[in-house]
N, C-alpha and C positions, 0 to 999 in steps of 0.2 A: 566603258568604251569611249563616250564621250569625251571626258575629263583627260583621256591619251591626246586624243584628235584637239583641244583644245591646247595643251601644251605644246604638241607637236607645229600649232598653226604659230603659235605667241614666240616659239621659239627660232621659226623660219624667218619671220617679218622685225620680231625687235622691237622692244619698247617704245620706243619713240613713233614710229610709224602704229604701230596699234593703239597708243593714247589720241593720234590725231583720226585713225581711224573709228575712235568711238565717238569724238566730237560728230564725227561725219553723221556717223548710226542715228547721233541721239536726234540732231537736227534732225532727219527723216521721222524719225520715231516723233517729233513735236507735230514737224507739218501735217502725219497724219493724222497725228491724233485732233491740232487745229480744223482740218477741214470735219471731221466727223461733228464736234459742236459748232462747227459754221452750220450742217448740214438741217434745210427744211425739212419737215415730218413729209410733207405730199412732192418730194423728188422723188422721181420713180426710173430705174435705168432698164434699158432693152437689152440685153444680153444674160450672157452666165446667172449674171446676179439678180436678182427677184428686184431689191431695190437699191438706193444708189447706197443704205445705211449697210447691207449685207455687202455690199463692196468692200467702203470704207472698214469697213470691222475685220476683214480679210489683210486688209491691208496692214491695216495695224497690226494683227497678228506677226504679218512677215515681219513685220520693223522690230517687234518685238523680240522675234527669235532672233535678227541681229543683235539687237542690244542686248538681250541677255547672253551671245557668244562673247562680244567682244567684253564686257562687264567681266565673265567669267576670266578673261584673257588677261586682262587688266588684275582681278586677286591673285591668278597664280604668279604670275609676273611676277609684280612688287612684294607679292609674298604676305596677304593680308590678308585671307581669308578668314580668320581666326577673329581678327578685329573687324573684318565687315560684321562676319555672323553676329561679335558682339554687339554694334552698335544695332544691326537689325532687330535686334533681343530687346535691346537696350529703347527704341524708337517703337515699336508695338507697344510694351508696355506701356510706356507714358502717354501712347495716343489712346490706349485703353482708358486710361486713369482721367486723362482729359475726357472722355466719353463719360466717365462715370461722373464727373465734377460736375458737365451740364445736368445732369437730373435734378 
């Protein structure tokens, strides 16, 4: 169902406009992930949120299901899935292999 609505979104708006619309995504997705390691341990917010850390982690999540739509919009597009999967194959291992090197 997803993977429809994903094509359906990438093929209404158009390459170009959805490549600048993931610059946009990722920018949010950094500043929030910035302010959460800005964030002091004894910040405490009054509202919804217990603290201002359960905020931020909220927040990030939204950014993140941006960023993962339009990422996803961005393979089918150009038509790369195939070579993301690989390289993602490909970049786990060797940071495994790195992991094993430090021992």
């Amino acid at each position: 169902m997803s993977e429809a609505k994903i094509q359906r979104i990438f093929k209404h708006y158009g390459e170009q406009s959805q490549l600048m619309k993931t610059q946009e995504e990722l920018k949010e997705l950094n500043e929030a992930i910035q302010k959460l390691v800005d964030l002091r341990k004894d910040d405490k917010r009054t509202s919804f949120y217990n603290t201002e850390r359960d905020f931020l982690k909220d927040h990030i999540a939204e950014e993140l299901a941006d960023v993962r739509i339009m990422l996803d919009q961005i393979e089918f597009g150009l038509h790369i899935e195939k070579r993301c999967s690989d390289w993602r194959e490909f970049k786990l291992n060797r940071q495994l292999k790195r992991m094993e090197d430090e021992k």
